[in-house]
C-alpha positions in Angstrom: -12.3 1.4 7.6 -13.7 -0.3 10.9 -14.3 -3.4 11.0 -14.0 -5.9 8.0 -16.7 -6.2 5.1 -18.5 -9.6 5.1 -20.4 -8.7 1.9 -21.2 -6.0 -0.7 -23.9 -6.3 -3.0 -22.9 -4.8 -6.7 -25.9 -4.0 -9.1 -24.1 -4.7 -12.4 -27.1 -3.4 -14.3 -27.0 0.0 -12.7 -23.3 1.0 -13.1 -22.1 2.6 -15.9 -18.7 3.3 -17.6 -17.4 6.9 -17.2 -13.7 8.6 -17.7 -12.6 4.9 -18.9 -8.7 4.3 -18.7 -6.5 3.9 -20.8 -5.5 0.1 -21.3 -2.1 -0.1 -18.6 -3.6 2.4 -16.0 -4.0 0.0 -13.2 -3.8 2.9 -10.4 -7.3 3.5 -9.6 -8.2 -0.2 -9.5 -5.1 -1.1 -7.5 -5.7 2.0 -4.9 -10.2 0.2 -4.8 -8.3 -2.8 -4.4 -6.2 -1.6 -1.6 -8.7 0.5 0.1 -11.2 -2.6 0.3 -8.6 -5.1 1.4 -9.1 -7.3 -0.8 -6.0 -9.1 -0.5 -6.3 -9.9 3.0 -10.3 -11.0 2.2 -8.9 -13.8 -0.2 -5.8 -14.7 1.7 -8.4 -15.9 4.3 -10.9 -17.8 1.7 -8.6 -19.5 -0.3 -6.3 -22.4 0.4 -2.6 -21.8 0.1 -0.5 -23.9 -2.6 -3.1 -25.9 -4.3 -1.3 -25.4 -7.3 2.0 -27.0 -5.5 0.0 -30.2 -4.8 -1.6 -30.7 -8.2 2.3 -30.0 -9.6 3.9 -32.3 -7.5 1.8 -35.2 -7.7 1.2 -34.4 -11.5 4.9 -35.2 -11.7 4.7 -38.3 -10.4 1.8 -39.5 -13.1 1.9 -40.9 -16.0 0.4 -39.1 -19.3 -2.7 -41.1 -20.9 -3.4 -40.6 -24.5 -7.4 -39.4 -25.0 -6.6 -38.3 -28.4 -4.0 -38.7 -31.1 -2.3 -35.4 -30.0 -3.6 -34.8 -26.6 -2.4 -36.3 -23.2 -4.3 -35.8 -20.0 -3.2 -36.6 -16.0 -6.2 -36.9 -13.9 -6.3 -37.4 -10.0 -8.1 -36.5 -7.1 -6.9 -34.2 -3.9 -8.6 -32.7 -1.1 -12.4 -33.3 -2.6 -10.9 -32.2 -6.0 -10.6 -33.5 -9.3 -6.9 -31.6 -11.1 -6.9 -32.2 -15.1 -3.7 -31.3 -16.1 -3.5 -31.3 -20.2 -1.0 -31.2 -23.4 -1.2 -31.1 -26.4 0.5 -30.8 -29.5 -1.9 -28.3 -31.3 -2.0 -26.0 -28.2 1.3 -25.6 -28.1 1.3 -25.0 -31.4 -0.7 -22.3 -31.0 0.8 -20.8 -27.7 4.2 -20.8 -29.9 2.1 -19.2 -32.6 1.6 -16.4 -30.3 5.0 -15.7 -28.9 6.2 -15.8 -32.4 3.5 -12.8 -33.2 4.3 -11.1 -30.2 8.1 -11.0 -30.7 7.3 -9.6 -34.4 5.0 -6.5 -33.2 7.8 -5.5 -30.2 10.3 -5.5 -32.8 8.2 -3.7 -35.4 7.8 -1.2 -32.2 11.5 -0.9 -31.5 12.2 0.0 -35.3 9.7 2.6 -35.4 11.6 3.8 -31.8 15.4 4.1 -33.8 16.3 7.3 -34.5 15.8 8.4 -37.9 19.7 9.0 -40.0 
């Protein structure tokens, strides 16, 4: 490729889905990805460690109670407002899942033993 893309109009309404992948086979999209240079395109749009500011002052605030079992920080940085959130019922629920996810690899690894 010549010189670097500034744009490229997509007509969602015109593609179409043919020889899908199966779930896992990233290799096509990572090879478009590569091709267009996408990460170079993004390195130079987006800001570098955002997410390190909004951690490090996050530390340093204190949780407020908005609801019996949620806690928010807010605060403002660079002409942006971070909400950082917890609360008991998501991580409830994000435990939930592991749970359910450590149950279906090792239903998977069974059916993998060899049979005696």
């Amino acid at each position: 490729m010549g010189d670097a893309l500034d744009g490229a109009q997509v007509k969602l309404a015109q593609m179409e889905l043919r020889r899908p992948r199966g779930f896992g086979n990233d290799g096509p999209g990572c090879e478009l990805w590569r091709q267009l240079r996408l990460c170079e395109f993004w390195e130079e749009r987006l800001s570098e460690g955002r997410e390190e500011v909004a951690r490090a002052k996050g530390l340093e605030l204190p949780w407020r109670k908005v609801r019996e079992s949620a806690e928010v920080k807010l605060f403002a940085e660079g002409g942006e407002l971070y909400i950082l959130a917890r609360s008991e019922g998501r991580r409830a629920k994000e435990q939930a899942l592991r749970r359910r996810k450590r149950v279906l690899w090792l239903w998977k690894l069974r059916d993998l033993r060899p049979l005696r």
